[in-house]
LUMSEZA-227277 format. One record per residue (C-alpha): residue in three letters; x, y, z. Coordinates in pm, whole numbers, padded with zeros to 5 digits, always signed. Example, Ala and Ser with C-alpha at 12.3 -4.5 7.8 and 13.67 -1.06 7.14 Angstrom:
% residues 2
ala+01230-00450+00780
ser+01367-00106+00714
//
This chain:
% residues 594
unk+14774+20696+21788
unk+14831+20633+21429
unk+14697+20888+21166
unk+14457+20704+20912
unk+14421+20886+20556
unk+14054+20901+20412
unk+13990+20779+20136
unk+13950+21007+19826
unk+14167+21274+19546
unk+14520+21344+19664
unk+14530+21721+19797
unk+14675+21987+19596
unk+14985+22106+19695
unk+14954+22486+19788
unk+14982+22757+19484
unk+15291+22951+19457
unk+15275+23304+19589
unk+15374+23397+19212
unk+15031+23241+19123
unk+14811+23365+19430
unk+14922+23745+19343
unk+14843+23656+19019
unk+14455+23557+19116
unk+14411+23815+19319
unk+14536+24034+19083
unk+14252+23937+18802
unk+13978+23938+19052
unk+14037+24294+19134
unk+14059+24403+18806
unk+13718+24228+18657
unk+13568+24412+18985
unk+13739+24691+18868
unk+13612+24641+18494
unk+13253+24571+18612
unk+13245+24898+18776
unk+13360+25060+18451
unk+13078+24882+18292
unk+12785+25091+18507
unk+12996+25395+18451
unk+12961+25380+18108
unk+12615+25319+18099
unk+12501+25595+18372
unk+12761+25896+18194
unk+12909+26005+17872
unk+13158+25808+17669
unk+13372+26123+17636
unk+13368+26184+17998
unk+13311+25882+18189
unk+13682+25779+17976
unk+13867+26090+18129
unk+13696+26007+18486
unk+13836+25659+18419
unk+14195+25744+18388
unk+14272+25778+18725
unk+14097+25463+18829
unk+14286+25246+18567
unk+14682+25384+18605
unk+14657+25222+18923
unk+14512+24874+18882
unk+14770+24549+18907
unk+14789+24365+18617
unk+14565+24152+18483
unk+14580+23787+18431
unk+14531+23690+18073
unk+14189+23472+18069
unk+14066+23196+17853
unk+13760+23037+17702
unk+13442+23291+17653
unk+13437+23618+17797
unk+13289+23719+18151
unk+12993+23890+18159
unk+12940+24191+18357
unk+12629+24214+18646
unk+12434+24445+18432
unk+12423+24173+18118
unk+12688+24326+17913
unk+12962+24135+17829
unk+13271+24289+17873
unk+13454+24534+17604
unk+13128+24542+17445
unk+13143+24759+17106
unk+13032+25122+17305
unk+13314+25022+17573
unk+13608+24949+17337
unk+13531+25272+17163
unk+13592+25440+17478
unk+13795+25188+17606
unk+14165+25233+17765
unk+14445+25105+17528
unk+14637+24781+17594
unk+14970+24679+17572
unk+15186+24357+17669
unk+15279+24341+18028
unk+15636+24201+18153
unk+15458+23930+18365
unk+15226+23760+18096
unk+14927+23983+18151
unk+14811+24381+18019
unk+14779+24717+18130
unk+14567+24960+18037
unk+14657+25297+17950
unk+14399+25606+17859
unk+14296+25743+17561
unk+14521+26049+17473
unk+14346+26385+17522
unk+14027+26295+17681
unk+13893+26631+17752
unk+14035+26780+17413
unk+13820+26544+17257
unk+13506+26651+17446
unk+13566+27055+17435
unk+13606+26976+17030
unk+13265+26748+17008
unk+13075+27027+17210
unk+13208+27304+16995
unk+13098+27096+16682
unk+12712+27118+16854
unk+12682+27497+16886
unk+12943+27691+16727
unk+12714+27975+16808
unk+12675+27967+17167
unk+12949+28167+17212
unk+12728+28452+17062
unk+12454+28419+17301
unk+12445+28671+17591
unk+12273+28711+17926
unk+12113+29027+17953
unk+12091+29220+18326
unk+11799+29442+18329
unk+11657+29688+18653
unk+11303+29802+18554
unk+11070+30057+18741
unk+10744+30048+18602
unk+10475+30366+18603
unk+10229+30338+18876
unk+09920+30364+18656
unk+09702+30398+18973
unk+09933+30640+19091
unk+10051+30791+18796
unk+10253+31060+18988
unk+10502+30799+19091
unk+10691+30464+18987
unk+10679+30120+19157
unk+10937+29993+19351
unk+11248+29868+19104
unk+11349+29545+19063
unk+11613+29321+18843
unk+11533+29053+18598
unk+11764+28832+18353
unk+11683+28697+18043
unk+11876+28607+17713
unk+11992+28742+17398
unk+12293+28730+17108
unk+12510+28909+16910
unk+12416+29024+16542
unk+12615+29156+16295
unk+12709+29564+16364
unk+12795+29515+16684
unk+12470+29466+16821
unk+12271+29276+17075
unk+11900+29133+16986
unk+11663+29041+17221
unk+11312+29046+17363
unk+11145+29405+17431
unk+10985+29286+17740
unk+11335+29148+17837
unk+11437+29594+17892
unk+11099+29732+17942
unk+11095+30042+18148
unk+11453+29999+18210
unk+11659+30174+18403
unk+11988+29961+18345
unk+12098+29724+18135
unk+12431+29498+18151
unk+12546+29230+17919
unk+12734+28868+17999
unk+12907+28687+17773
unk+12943+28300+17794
unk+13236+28224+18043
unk+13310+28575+18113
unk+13298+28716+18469
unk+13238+29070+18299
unk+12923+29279+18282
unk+12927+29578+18061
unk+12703+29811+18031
unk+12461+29847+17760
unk+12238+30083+17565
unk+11917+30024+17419
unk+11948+30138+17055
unk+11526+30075+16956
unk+11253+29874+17088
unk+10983+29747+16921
unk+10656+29617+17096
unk+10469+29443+16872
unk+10686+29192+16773
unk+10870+29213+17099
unk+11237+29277+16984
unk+11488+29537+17142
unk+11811+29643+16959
unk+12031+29693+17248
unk+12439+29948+17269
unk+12650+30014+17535
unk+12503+30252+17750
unk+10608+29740+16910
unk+10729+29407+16789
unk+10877+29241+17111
unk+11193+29271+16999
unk+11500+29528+17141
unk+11854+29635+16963
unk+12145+29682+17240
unk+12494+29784+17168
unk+12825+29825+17351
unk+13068+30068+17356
unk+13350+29847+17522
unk+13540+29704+17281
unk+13670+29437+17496
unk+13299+29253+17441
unk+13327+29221+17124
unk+13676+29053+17128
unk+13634+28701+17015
unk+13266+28650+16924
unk+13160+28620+16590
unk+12795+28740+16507
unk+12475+28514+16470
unk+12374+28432+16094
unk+11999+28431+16039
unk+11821+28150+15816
unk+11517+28081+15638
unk+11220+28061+15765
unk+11208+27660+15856
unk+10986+27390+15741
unk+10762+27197+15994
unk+10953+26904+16185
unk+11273+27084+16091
unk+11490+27050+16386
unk+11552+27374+16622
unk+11781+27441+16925
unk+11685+27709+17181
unk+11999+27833+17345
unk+11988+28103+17672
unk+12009+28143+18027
unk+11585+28055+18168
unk+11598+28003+18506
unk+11695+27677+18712
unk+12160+27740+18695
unk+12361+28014+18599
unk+12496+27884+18313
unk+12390+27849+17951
unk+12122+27621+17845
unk+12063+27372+17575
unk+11681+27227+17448
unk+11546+27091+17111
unk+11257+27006+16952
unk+11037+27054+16619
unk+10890+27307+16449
unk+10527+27193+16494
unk+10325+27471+16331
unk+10375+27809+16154
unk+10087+28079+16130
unk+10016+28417+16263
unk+09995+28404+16584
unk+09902+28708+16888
unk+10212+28812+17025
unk+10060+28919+17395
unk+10317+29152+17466
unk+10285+29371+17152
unk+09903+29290+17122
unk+09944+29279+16715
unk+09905+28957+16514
unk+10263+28812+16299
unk+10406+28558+16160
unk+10495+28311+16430
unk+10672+27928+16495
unk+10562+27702+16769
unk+10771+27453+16855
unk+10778+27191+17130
unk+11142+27292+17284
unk+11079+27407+17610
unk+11096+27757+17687
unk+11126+27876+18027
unk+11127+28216+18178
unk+11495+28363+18115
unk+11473+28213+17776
unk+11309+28492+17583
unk+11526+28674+17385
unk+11778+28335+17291
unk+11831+28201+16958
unk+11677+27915+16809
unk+11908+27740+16576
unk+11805+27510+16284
unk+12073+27208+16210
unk+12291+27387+15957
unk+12385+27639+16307
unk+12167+27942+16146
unk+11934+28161+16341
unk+11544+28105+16284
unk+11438+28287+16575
unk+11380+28433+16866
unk+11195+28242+17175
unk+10988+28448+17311
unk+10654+28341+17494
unk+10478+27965+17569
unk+10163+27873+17641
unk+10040+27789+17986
unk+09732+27567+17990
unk+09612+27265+18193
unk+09571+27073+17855
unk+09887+27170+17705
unk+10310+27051+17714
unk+10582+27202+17570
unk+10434+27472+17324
unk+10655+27757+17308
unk+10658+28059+17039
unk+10969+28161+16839
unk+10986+28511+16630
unk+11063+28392+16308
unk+11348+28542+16111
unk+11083+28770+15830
unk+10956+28924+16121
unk+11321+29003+16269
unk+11470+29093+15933
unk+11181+29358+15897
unk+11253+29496+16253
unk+11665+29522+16186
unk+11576+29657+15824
unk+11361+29979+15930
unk+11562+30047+16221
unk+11861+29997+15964
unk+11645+30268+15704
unk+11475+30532+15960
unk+11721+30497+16245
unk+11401+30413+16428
unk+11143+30153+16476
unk+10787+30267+16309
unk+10617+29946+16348
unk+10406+29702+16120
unk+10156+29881+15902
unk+09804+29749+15851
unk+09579+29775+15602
unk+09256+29912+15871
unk+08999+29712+15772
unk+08764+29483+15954
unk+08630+29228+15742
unk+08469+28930+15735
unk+08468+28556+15569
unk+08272+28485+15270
unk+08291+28106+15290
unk+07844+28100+15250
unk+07739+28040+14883
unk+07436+28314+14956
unk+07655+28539+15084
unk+07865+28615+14759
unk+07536+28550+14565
unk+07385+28879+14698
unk+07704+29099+14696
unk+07742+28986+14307
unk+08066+28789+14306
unk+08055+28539+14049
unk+08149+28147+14091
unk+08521+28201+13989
unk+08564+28526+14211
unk+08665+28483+14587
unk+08752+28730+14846
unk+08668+28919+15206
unk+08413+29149+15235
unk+08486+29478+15427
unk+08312+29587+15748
unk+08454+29880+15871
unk+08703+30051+15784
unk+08927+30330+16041
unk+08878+30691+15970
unk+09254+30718+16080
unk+09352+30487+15790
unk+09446+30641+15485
unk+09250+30410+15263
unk+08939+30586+15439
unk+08869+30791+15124
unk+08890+30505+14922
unk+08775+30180+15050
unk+08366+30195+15135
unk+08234+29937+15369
unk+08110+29610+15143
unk+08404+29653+14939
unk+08527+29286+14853
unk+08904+29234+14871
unk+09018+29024+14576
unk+09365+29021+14580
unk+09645+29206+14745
unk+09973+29320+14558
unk+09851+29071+14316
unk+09818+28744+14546
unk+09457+28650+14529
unk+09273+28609+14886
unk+09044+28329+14911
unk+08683+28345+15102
unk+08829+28256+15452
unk+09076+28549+15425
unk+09398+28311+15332
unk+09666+28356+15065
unk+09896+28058+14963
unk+10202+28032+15170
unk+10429+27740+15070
unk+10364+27379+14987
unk+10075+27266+15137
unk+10060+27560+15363
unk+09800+27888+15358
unk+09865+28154+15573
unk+09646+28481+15645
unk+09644+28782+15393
unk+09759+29043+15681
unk+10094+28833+15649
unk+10182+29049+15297
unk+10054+29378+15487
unk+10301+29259+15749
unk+10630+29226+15489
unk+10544+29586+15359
unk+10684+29919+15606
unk+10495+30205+15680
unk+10491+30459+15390
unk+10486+30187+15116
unk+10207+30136+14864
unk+10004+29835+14813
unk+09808+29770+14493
unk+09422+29672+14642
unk+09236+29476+14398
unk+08861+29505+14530
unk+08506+29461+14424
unk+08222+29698+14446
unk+07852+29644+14262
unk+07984+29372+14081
unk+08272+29569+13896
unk+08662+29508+13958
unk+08816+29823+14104
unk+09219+29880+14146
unk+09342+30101+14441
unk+09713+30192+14539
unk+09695+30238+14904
unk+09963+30376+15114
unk+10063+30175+15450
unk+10033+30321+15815
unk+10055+30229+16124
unk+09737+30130+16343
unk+09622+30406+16568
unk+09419+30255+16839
unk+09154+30425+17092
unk+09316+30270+17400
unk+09659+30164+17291
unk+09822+29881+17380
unk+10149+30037+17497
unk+10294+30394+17605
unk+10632+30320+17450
unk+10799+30349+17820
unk+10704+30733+17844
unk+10541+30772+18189
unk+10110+30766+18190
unk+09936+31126+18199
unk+09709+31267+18470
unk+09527+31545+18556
unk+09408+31638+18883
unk+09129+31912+19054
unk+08962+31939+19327
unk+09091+31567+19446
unk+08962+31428+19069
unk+09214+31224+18877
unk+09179+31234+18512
unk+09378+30976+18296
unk+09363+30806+18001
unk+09294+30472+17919
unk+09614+30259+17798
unk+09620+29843+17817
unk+09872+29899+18103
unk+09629+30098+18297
unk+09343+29822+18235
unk+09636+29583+18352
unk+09734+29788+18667
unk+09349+29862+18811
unk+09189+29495+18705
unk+09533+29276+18678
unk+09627+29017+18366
unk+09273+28895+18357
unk+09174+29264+18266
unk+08925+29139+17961
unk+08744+28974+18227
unk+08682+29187+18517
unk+08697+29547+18324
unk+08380+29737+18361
unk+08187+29581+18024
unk+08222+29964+17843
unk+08582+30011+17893
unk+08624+29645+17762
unk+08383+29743+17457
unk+08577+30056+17337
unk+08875+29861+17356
unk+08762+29590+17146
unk+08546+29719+16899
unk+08621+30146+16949
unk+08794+30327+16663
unk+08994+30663+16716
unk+08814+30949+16487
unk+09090+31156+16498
unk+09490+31064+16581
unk+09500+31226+16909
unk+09157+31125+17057
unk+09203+30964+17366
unk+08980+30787+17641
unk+08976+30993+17885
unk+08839+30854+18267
unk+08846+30961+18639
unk+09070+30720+18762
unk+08987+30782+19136
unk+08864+31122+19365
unk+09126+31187+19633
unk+08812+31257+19909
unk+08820+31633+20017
unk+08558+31832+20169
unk+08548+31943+19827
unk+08405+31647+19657
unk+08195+31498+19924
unk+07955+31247+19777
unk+08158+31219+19470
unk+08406+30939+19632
unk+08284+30643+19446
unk+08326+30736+19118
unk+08600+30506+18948
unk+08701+30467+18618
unk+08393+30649+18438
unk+08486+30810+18136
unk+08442+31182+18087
unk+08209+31276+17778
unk+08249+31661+17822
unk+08319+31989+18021
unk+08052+32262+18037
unk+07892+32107+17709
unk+08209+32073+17525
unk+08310+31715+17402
unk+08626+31561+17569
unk+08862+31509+17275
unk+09160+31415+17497
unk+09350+31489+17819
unk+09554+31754+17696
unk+09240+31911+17581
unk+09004+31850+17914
unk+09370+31997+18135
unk+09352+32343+17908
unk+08936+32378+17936
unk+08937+32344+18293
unk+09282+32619+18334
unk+09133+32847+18110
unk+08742+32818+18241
unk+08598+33143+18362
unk+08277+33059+18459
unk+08134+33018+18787
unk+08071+32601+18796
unk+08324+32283+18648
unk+08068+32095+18505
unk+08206+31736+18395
unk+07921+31505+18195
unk+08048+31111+18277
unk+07880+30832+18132
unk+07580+30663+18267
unk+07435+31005+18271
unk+07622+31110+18567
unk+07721+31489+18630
unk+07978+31623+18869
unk+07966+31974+18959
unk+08177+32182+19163
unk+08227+32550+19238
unk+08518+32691+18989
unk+08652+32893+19238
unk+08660+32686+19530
unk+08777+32340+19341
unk+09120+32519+19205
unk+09179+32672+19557
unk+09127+32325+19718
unk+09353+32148+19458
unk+09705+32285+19630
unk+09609+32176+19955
unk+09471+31802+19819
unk+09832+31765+19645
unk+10019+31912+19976
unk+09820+31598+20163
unk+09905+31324+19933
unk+10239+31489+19843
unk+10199+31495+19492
unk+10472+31737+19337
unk+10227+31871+19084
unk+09815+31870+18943
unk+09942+31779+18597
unk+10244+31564+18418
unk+10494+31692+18235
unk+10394+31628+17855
unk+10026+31825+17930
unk+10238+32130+18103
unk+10365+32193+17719
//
């Protein structure tokens, strides 16, 4: 049978094997370019390059194309602009076609980029810290210890900054440097509560001071410079360790508003930032840097709310400067003085009608004013403040700040120290008075911290007598304290002055049930108003009447109009037995045995 040929284009003759290699060869590598191309776009140019070097060295040569270029599957075309920057380098092959060779010094080029960032990371620390805390319901004894980590950095002096809450009630504190598998010990140089910064060594601020003794942590890390005080939408970088990794973190933002603000763990009122970097728990105590690599802050709270994203608080660099600077002059912290004056606004036209101000005049009128202060004897209630140091205060209690800006008066009482004189311009029955007042710290009826020393107690006849602290209100009602406090103890803390700079609030925390003190058990947190007539001035004071009494009944007056009354005799003899059951080492603490 005789083979017929169909009509049609002569067949091809078959390619060479030179050429099939050769087509094979470019249809690998476009695959192999196209999966470059969604590498590029998912990672960094710096690193997806060195992750490409590999992958390239061992592709076959590539068949030089013509016409327009191919375009990839994800709609780029090829050695688009971003790709060529990161791109391999070519060079002629021996067949016709290229290879591509890598970039020299891929990772080089990254460590260098990352160092231009944050040259200060380096500085930033992560601090180690095993607290016990007092057991204000049991003040005999401590809670059960446990660790925490947070952040801080290195300052100049060879010294650590961070967060006072970050070392409260320590027991142990240990420093980590970036990249180092070392933890030395540290030792916590000053503390200060209120604006919640710690100066930490080897060995009311929220702020701390550690140092080291090791000179091996100090090799190779160059101190933290401190900046201005920024400008809002200035950029700022918070740099620490918060929780989530082990290693250092990285987050920006804005600086979206600067007043004073309450800084809950020091219960004052300074100068604050907000900013809407996130700040996580572990972050408090790390630096915020502006753009030009200077320190502006601290981070060192944020707010949780339902109707609120990414506002966290910064210490601002005034309000760290003052902590380093009296530490640096009194070789201790002595706090933030205040004026110790309530006042009010006098924003109503009436209002500054009747207390004689004239319609050029402007100021806060005075409410009370604490008989601990030392302006007592010369500041009256209805005085109107007029200016302070010379910076006139306006009716709703502001002073100009910068540009634009207005800020609270008790922001100049902040930038003074305590001991230093203030020139009070006030106005009283319609005349101009001038007072130079000197600065003090705030003495508060229940205060808001017991700088770490262990709470006091007193105990007879199964009665425990304390006095009231914030921590205590914290430990018997939890964080929502100003809530579910009994309404008095809430009042005195609000609105109570001290009349005298030891006066305490003194309370029975709880009765220890005895046959002693049958149908006294309920009693709880009722404050004791005085002994056998006398007026409770403090704890030290109630511990030496009740020693020393000789006569034949304890007779404590409580509020509400309650009386407890027990038989002298019997209540001390029952006392050693009480302690014996609940095996409490002693009736009193330490600091009322003195």
């Amino acid at each position: 049978m005789v083979e017929t040929r169909k009509r049609g284009r002569k067949p091809k003759a078959p390619a060479s094997t030179s050429e099939a290699m050769d087509l094979e060869y470019a249809n690998t590598t476009n695959a192999a370019q196209n999966a470059q191309n969604d590498g590029f776009i998912a990672v960094n140019n710096l690193v997806s390059t060195a992750a490409a070097e590999n992958e390239v060295e061992n592709q076959p040569p590539k068949r030089r194309g013509r016409g327009r270029q191919r375009k990839s599957g994800l709609g780029h075309t090829e050695h688009t602009e971003p790709y060529v920057a990161a791109s391999p380098e070519r060079r002629p092959y021996q067949n016709g076609g290229v290879v591509l060779e890598p970039p020299p010094h891929p990772v080089a080029n990254w460590e260098s980029a990352a160092a231009r960032v944050v040259p200060a990371m380096d500085a930033v620390v992560k601090v180690f810290c095993v607290h016990t805390e007092p057991n204000y319901s049991l003040p005999w004894q401590r809670k059960r210890q446990y660790s925490s980590s947070s952040s801080g950095f290195i300052i100049g002096g060879k010294r650590v900054l961070t967060n006072a809450h970050s070392v409260e009630h320590y027991i142990q504190v240990k420093l980590k440097k970036r990249g180092s598998d070392t933890k030395y010990l540290a030792t916590v140089l000053s503390i200060g509560t209120e604006c919640d910064c710690c100066l930490c060594s080897d060995g009311k601020l929220d702020l701390s001071m550690l140092t080291v003794e090791d000179d091996e942590f100090w090799e190779g890390v160059s101190p933290v410079d401190f900046g201005d005080l920024p400008a809002l939408q200035d950029a700022v970088t918070v740099v620490g360790y918060p929780i989530g990794g082990d290693t250092i973190s990285v987050t920006s933002g804005v600086v979206s508003r600067i007043e004073i603000l309450s800084y809950v763990h020091g219960s004052t009122e300074l100068l604050g930032l907000q900013i809407d970097a996130a700040i996580n728990s572990g972050n408090s105590g790390g630096p915020a840097f502006n753009d030009k690599r200077k320190c502006v802050g601290i981070a060192f709270q944020s707010l949780k709310h339902e109707d609120a994203e990414n506002i966290g608080y910064v210490i601002p660099t005034p309000v760290i400067m003052h902590f380093i600077q009296d530490y640096e002059k009194n070789e201790a912290y002595t706090g933030f003085p205040v004026l110790g004056v309530e006042w009010q606004k006098m924003e109503n036209p009436d209002l500054r009608l009747a207390m004689g101000m004239k319609l050029d005049q402007k100021g806060v009128l005075i409410r009370r004013i604490e008989p601990t202060a030392p302006e007592s004897h010369l500041l009256k209630p209805s005085d109107i403040i007029v200016s302070f140091d010379g910076v006139k205060v306006a009716n709703d209690g502001t002073v100009p700040f910068r540009h634009g800006e207005r800020i609270g008066f008790s922001y100049l009482v902040s930038q003074k120290y305590t001991g230093d004189t203030a020139s009070v311009k006030v106005l009283r029955d319609s005349k101009i008075l001038y007072y130079d007042i000197k600065l003090a710290t705030h003495k508060k009826l229940i205060p808001a911290h017991t700088s770490g020393k262990p709470p006091s107690y007193y105990i007879i006849a199964g009665f425990v007598f304390t006095s009231v602290t914030v921590p205590y209100l914290r430990s018997e009602y939890g964080k929502d304290y100003e809530f579910d406090a009994p309404v008095k103890l809430l009042d005195k803390h609000l609105h109570a002055m001290s009349q005298s700079t030891d006066e305490q609030l003194v309370v029975v925390s709880q009765v220890l049930v005895a046959d002693i003190n049958i149908g006294y058990e309920e009693i709880v947190n009722t404050q004791v108003i005085a002994f056998n007539g006398k007026p409770v001035k403090n704890l030290k004071n109630l511990a030496k009447m009740v020693d020393s009494c000789k006569d034949k009944y304890l007779r404590f007056d409580l509020e509400y109009q309650q009386i407890v009354v027990l038989q002298t005799k019997a209540a001390k003899a029952a006392t050693l037995d009480i302690l014996t059951t609940h095996c409490i080492s002693s009736a009193m603490s330490d600091d009322l045995k003195s």
